[in-house]
PDB file of N, CA, C and O in Angstrom:
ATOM      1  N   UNK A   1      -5.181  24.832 -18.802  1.00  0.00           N
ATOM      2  CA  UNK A   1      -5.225  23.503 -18.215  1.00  0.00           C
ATOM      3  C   UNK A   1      -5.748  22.507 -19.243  1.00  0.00           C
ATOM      4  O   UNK A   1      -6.751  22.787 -19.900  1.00  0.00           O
ATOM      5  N   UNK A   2      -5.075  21.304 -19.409  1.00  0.00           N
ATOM      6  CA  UNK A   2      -5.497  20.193 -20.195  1.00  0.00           C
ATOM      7  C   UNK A   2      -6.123  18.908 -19.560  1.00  0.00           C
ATOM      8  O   UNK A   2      -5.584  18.695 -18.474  1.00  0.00           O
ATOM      9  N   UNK A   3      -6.765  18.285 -19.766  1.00  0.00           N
ATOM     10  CA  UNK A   3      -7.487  16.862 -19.160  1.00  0.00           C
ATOM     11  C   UNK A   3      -6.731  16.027 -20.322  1.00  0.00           C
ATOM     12  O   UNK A   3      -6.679  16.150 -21.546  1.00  0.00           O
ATOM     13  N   UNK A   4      -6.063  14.951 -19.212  1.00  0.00           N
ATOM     14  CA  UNK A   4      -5.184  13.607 -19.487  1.00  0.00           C
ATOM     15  C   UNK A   4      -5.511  12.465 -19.074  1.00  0.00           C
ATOM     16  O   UNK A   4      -5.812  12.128 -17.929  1.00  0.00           O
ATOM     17  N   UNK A   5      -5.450  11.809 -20.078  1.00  0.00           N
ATOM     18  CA  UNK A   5      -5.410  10.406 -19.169  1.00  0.00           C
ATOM     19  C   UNK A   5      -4.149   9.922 -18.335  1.00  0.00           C
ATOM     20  O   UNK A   5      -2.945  10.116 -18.502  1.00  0.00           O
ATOM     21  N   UNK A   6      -4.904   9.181 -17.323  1.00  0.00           N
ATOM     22  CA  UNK A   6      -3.210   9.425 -16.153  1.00  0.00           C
ATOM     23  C   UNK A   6      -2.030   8.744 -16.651  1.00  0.00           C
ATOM     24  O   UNK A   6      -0.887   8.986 -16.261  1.00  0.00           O
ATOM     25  N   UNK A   7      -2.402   7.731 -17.684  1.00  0.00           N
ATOM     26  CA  UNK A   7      -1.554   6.986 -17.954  1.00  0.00           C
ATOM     27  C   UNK A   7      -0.229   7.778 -19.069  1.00  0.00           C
ATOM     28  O   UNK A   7       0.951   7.506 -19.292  1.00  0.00           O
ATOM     29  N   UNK A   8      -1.093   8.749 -19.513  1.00  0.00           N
ATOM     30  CA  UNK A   8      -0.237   9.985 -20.371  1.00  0.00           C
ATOM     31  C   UNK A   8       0.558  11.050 -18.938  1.00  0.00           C
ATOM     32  O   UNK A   8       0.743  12.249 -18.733  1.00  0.00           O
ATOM     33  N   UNK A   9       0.699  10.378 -18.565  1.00  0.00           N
ATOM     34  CA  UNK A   9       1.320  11.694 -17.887  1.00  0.00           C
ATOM     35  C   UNK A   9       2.824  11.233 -17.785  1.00  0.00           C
ATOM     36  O   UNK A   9       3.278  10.124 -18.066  1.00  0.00           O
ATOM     37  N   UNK A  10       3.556  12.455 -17.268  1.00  0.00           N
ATOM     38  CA  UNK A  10       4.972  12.110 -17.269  1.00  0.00           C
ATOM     39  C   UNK A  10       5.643  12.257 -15.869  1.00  0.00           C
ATOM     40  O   UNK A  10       5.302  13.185 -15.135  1.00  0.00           O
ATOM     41  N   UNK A  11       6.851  11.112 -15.385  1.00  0.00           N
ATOM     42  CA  UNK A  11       6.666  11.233 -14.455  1.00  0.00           C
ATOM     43  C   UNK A  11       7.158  12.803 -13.539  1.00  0.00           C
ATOM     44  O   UNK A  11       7.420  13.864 -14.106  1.00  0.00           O
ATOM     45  N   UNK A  12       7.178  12.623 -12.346  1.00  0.00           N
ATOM     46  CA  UNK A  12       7.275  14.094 -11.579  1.00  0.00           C
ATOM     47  C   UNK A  12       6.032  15.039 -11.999  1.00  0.00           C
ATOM     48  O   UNK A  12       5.999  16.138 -11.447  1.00  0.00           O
ATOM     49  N   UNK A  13       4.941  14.706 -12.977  1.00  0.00           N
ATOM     50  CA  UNK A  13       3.920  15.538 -13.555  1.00  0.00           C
ATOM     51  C   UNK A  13       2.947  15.582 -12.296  1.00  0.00           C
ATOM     52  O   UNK A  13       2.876  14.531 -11.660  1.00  0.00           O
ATOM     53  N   UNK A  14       2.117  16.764 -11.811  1.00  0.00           N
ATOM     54  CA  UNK A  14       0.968  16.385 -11.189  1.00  0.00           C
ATOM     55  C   UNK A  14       0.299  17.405 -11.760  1.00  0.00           C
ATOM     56  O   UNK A  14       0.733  18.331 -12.446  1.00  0.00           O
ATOM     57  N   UNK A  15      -1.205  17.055 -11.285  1.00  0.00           N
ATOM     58  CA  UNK A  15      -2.159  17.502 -11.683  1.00  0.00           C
ATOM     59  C   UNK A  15      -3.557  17.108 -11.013  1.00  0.00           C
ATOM     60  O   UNK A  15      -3.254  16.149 -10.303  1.00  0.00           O
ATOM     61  N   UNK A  16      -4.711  17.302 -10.885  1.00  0.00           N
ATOM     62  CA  UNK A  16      -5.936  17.242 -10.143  1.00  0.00           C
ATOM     63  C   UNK A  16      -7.089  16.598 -11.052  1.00  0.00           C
ATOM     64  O   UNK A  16      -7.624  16.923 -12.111  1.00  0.00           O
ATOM     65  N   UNK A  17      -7.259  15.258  -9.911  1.00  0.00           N
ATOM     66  CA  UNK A  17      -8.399  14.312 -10.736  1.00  0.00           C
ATOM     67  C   UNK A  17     -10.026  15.170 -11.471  1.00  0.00           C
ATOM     68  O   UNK A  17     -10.888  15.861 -10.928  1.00  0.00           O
ATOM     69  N   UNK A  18      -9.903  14.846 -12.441  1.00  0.00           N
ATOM     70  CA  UNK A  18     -10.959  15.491 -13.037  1.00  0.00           C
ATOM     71  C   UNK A  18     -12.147  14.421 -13.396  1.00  0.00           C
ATOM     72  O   UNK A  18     -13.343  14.694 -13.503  1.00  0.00           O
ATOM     73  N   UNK A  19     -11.625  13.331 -13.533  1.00  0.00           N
ATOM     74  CA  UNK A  19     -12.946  12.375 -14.159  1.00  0.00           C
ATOM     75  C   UNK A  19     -12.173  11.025 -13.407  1.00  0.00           C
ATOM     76  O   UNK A  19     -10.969  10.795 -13.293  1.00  0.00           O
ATOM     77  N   UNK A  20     -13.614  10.067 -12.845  1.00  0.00           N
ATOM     78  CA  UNK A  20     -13.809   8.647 -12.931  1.00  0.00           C
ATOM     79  C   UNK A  20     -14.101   8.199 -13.902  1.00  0.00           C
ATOM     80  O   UNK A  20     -14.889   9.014 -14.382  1.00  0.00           O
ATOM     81  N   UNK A  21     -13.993   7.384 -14.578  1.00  0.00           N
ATOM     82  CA  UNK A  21     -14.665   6.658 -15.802  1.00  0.00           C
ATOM     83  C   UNK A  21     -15.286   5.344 -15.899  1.00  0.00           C
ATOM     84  O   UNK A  21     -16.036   4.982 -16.805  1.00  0.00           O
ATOM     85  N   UNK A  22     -14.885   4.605 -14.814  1.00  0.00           N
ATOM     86  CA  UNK A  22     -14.873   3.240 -14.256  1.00  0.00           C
ATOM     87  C   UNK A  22     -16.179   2.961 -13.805  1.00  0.00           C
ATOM     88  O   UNK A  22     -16.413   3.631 -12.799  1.00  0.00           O
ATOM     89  N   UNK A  23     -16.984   2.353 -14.088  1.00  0.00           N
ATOM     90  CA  UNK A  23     -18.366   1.712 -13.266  1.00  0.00           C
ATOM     91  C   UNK A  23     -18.233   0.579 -12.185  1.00  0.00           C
ATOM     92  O   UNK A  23     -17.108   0.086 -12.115  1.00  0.00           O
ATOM     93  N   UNK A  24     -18.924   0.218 -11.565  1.00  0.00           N
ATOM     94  CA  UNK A  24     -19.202  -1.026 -11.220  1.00  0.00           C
ATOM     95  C   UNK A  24     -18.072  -1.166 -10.019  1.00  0.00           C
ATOM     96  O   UNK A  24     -17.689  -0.133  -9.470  1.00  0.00           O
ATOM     97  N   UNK A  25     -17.560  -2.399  -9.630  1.00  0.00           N
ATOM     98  CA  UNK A  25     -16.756  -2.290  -8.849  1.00  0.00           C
ATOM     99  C   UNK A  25     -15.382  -2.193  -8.911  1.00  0.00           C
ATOM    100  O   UNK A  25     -14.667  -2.504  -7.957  1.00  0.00           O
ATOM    101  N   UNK A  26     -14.828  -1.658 -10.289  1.00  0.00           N
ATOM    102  CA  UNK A  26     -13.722  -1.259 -10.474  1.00  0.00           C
ATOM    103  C   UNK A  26     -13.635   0.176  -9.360  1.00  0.00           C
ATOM    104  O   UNK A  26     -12.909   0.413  -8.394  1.00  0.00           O
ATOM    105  N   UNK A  27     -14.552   0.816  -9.913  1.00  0.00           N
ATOM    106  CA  UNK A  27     -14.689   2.342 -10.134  1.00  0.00           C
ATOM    107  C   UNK A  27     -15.197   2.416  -8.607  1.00  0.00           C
ATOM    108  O   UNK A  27     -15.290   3.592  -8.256  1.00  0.00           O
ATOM    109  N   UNK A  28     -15.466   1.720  -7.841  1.00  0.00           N
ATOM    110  CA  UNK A  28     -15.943   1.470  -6.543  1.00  0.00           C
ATOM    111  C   UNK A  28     -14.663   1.471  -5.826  1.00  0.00           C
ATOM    112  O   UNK A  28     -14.346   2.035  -4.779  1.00  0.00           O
ATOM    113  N   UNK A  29     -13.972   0.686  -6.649  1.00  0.00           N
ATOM    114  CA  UNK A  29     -12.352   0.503  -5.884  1.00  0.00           C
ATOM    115  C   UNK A  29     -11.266   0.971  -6.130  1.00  0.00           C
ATOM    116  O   UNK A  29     -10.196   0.601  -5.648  1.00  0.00           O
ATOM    117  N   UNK A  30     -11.539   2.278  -7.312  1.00  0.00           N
ATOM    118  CA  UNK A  30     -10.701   3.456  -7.434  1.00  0.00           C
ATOM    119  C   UNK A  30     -10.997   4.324  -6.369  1.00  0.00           C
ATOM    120  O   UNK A  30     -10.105   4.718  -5.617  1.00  0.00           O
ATOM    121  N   UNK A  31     -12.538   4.761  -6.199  1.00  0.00           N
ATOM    122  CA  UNK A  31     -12.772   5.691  -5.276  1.00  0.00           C
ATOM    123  C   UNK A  31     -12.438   5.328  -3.809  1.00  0.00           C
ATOM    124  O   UNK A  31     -12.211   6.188  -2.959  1.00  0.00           O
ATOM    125  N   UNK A  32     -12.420   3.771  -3.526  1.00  0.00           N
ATOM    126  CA  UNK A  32     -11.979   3.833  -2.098  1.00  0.00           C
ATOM    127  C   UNK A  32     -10.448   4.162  -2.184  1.00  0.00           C
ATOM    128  O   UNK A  32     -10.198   5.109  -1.438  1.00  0.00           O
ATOM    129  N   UNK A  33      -9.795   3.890  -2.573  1.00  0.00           N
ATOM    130  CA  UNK A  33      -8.724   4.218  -2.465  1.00  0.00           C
ATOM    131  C   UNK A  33      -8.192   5.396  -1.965  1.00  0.00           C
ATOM    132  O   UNK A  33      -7.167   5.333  -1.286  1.00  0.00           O
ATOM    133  N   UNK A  34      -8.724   6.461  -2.191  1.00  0.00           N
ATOM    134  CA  UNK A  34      -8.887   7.932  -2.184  1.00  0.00           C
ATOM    135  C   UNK A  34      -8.901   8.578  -3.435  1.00  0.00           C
ATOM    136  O   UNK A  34      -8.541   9.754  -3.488  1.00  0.00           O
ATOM    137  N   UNK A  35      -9.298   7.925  -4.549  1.00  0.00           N
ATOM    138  CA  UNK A  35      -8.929   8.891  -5.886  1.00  0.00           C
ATOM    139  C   UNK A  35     -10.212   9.181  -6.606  1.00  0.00           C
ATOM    140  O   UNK A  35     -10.827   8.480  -7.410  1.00  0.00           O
ATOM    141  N   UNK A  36     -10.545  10.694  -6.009  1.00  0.00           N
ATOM    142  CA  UNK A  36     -12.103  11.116  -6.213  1.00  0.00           C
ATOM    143  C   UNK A  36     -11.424  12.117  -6.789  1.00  0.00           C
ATOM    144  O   UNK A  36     -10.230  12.417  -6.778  1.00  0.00           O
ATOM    145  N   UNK A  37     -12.973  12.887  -7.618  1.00  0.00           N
ATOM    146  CA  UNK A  37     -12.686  13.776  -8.562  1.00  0.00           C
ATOM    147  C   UNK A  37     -12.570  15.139  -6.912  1.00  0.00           C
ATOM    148  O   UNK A  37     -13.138  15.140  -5.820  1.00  0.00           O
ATOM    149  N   UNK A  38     -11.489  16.148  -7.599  1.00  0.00           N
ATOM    150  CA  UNK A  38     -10.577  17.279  -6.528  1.00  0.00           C
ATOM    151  C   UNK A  38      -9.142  16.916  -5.988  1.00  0.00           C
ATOM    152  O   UNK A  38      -8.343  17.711  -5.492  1.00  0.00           O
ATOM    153  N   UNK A  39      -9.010  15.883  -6.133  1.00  0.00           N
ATOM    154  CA  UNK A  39      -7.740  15.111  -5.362  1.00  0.00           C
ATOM    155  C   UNK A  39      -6.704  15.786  -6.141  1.00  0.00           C
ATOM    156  O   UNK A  39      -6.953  15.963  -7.334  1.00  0.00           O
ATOM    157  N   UNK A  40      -5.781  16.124  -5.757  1.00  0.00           N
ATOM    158  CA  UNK A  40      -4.507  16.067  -6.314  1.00  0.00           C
ATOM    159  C   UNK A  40      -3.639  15.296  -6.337  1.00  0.00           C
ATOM    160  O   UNK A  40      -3.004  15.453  -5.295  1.00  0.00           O
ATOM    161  N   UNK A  41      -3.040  14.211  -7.164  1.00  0.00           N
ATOM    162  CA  UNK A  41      -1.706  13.441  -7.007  1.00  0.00           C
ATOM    163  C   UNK A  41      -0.474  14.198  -8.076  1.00  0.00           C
ATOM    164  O   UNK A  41      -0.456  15.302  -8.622  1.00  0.00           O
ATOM    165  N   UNK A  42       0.359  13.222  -8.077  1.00  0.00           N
ATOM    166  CA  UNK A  42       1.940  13.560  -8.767  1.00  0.00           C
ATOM    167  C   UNK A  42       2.661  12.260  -9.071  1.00  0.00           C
ATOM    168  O   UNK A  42       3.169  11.375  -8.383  1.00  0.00           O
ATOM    169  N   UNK A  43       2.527  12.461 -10.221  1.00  0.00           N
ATOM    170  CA  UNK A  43       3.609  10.701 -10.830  1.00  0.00           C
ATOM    171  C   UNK A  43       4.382  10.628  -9.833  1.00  0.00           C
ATOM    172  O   UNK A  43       4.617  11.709  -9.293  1.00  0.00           O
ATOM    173  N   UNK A  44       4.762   9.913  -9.488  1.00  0.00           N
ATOM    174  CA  UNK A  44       5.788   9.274  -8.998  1.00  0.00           C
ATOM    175  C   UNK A  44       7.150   8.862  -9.595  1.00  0.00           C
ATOM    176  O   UNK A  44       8.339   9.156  -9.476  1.00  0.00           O
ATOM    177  N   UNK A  45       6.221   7.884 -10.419  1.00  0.00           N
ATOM    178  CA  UNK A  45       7.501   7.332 -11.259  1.00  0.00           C
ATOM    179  C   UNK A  45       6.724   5.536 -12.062  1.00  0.00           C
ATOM    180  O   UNK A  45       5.595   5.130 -11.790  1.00  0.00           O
ATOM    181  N   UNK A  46       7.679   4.832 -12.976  1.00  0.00           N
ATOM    182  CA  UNK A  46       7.077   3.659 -13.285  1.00  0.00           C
ATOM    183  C   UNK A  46       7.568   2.911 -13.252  1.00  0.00           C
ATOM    184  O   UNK A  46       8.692   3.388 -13.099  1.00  0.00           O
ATOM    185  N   UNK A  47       7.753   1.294 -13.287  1.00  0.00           N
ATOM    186  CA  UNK A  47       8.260   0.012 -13.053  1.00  0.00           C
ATOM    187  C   UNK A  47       8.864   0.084 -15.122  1.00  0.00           C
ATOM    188  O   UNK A  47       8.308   0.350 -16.188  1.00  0.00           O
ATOM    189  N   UNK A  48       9.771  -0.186 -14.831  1.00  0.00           N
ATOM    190  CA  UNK A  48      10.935  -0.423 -15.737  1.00  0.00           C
ATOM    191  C   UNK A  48       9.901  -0.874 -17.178  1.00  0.00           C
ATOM    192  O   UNK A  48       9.956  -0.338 -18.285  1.00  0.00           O
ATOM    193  N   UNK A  49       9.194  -1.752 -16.849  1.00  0.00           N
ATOM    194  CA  UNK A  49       7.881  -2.074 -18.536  1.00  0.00           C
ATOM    195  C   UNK A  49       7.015  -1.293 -18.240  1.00  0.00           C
ATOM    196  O   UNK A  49       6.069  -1.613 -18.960  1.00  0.00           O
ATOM    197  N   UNK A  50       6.544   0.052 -17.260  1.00  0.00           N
ATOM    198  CA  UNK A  50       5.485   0.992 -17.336  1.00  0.00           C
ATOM    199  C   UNK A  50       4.912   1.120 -16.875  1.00  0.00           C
ATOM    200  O   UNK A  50       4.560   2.239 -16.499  1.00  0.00           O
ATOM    201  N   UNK A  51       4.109  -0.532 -16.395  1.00  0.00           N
ATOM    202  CA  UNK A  51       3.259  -0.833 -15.400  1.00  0.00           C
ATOM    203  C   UNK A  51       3.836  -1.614 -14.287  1.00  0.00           C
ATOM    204  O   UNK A  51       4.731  -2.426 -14.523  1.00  0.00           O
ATOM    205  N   UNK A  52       3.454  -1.454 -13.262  1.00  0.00           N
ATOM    206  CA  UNK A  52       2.482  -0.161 -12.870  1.00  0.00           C
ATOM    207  C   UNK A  52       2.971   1.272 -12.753  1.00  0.00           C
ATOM    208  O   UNK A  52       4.081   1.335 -13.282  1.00  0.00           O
ATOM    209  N   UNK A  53       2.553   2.554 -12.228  1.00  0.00           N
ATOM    210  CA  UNK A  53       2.398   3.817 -12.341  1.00  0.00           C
ATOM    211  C   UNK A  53       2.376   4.198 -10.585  1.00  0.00           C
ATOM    212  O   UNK A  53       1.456   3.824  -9.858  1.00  0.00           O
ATOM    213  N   UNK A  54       3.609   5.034 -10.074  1.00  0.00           N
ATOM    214  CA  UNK A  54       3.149   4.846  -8.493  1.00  0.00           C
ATOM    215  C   UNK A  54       3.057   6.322  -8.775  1.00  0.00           C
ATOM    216  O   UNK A  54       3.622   7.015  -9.621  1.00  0.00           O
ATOM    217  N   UNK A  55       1.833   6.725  -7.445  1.00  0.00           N
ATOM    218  CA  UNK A  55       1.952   8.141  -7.347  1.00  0.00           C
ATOM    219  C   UNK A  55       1.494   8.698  -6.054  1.00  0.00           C
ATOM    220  O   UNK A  55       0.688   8.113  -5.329  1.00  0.00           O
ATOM    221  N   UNK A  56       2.010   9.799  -5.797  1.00  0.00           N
ATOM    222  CA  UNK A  56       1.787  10.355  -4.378  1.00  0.00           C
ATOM    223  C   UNK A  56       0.183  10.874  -4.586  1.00  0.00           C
ATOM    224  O   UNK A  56      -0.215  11.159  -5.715  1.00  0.00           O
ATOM    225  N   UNK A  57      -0.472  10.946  -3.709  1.00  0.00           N
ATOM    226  CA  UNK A  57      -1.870  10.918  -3.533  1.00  0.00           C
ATOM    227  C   UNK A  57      -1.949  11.263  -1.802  1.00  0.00           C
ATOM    228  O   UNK A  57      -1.543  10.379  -1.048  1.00  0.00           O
ATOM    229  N   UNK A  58      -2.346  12.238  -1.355  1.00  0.00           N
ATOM    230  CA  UNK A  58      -2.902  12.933   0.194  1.00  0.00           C
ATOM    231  C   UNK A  58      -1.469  12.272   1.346  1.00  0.00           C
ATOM    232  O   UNK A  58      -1.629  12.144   2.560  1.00  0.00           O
ATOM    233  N   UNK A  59      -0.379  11.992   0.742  1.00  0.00           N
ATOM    234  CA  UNK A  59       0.226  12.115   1.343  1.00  0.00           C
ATOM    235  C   UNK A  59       1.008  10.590   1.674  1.00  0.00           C
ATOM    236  O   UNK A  59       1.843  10.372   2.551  1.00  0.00           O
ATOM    237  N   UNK A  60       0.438   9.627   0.663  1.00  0.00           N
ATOM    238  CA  UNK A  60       0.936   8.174   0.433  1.00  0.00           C
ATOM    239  C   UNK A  60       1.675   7.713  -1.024  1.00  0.00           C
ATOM    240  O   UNK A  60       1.651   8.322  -2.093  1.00  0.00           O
ATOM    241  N   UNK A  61       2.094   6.901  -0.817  1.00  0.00           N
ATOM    242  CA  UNK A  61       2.019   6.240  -2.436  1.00  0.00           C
ATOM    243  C   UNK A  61       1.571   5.228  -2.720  1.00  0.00           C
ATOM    244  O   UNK A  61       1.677   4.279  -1.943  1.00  0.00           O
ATOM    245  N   UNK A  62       0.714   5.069  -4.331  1.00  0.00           N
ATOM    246  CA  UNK A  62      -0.166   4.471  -4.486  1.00  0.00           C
ATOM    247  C   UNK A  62       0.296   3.731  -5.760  1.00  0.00           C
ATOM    248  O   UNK A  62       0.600   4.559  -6.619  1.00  0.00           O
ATOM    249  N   UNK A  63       0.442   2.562  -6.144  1.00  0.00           N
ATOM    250  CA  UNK A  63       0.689   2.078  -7.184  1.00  0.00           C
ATOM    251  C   UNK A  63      -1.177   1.991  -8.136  1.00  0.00           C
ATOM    252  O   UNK A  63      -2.163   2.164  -7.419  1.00  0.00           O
ATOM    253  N   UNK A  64      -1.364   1.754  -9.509  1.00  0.00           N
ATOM    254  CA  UNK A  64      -1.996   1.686 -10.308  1.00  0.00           C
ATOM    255  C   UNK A  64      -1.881   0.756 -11.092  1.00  0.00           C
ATOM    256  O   UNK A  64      -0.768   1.023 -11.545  1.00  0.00           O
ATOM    257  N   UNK A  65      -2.235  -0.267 -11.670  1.00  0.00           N
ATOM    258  CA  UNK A  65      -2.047  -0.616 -13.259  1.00  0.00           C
ATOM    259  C   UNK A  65      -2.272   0.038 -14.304  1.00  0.00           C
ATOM    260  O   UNK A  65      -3.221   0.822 -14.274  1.00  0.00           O
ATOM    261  N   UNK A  66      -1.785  -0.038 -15.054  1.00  0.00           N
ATOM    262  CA  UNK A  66      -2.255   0.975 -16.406  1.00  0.00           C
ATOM    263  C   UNK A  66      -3.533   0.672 -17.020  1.00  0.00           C
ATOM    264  O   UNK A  66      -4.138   1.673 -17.402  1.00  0.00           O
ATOM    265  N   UNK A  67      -4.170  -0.566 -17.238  1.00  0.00           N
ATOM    266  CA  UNK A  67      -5.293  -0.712 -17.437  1.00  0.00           C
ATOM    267  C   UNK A  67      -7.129  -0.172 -16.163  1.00  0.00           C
ATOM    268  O   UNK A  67      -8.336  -0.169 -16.407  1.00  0.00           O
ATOM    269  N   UNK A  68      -6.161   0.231 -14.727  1.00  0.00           N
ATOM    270  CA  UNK A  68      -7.177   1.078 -13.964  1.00  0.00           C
ATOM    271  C   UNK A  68      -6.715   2.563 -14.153  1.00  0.00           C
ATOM    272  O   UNK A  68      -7.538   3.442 -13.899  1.00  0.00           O
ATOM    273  N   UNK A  69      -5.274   2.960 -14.642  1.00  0.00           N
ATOM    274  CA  UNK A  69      -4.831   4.195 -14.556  1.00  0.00           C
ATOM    275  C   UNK A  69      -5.844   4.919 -16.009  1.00  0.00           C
ATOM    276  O   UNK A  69      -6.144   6.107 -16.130  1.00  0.00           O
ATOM    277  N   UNK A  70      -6.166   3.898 -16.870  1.00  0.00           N
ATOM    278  CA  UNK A  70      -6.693   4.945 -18.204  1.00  0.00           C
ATOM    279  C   UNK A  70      -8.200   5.222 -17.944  1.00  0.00           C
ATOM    280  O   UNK A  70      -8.805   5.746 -18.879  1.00  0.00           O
ATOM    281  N   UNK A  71      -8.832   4.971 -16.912  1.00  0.00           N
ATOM    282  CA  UNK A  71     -10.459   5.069 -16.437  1.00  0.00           C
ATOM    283  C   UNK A  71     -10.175   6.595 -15.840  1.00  0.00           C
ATOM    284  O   UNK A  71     -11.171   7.311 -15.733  1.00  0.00           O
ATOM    285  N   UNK A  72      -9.012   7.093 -15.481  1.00  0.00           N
ATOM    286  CA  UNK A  72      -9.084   8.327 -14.246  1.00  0.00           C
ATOM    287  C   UNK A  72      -8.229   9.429 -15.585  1.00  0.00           C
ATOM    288  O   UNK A  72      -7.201   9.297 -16.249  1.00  0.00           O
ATOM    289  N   UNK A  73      -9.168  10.359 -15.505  1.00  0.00           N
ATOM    290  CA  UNK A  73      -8.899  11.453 -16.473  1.00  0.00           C
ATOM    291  C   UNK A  73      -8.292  12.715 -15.258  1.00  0.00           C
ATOM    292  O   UNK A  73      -8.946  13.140 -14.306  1.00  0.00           O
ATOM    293  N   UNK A  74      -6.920  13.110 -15.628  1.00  0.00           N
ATOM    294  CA  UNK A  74      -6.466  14.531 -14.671  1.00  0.00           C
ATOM    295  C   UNK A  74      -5.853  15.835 -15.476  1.00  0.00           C
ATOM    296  O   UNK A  74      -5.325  15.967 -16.581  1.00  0.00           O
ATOM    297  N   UNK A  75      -6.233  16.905 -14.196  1.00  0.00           N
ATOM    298  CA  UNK A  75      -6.278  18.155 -15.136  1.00  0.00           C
ATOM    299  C   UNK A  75      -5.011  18.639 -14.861  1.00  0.00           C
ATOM    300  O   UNK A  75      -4.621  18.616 -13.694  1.00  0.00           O
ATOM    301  N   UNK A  76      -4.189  19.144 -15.883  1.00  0.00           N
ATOM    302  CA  UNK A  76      -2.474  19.541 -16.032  1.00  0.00           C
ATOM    303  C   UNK A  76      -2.465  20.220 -16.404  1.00  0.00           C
ATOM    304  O   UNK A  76      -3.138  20.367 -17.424  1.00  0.00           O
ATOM    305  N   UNK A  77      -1.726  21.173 -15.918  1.00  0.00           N
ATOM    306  CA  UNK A  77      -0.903  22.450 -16.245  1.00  0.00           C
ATOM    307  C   UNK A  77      -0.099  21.874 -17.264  1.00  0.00           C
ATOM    308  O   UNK A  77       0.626  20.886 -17.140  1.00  0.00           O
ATOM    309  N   UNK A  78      -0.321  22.718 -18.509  1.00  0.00           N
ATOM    310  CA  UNK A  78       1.155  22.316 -19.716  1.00  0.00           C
ATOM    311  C   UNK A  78       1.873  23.393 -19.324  1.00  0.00           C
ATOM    312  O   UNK A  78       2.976  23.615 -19.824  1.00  0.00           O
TER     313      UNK A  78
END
C-alpha cells in the first residue's frame, strides 16, 4: 500500500483516507463533509481543466478543489 495525495490519483482509483492535513477551518470543513481518516472513497472522475475532482465517498458524490484535495493524503493499492 502507498499514501497519495488525492490529487495524484487516477480516475476510477480508490483507496482509504489516511491523513488530514488541513488546520483551522478548512480542515474543519473537510471533516464535516464526511472525509475522516478510515473512509473509503473512489475518483470519480475530473472537470475537463482538472479541477475540480468528484468522488464517491459513503455512498454520494462529492466534488473537491484541487487546492482542498492536496491537504487529504489516501492509502492505494498499486
Amino acid at each position: 500500500m502507498a499514501v497519495v495525495n488525492m490529487r495524484q490519483m487516477r480516475d476510477n482509483q480508490a483507496g482509504t483516507i489516511a491523513a488530514i492535513k488541513a488546520e483551522g477551518e478548512l480542515g474543519r470543513r473537510i471533516r464535516d463533509m464526511g472525509l475522516v481518516v478510515g473512509t473509503s472513497i473512489k475518483i470519480q472522475g475530473r472537470a475537463p481543466l482538472y479541477d475540480p475532482v468528484a468522488l464517491r465517498v459513503m455512498g454520494f458524490t462529492l466534488t473537491l478543489r484541487n487546492n482542498e484535495a492536496d491537504f487529504i493524503e489516501v492509502e492505494v493499492e498499486e
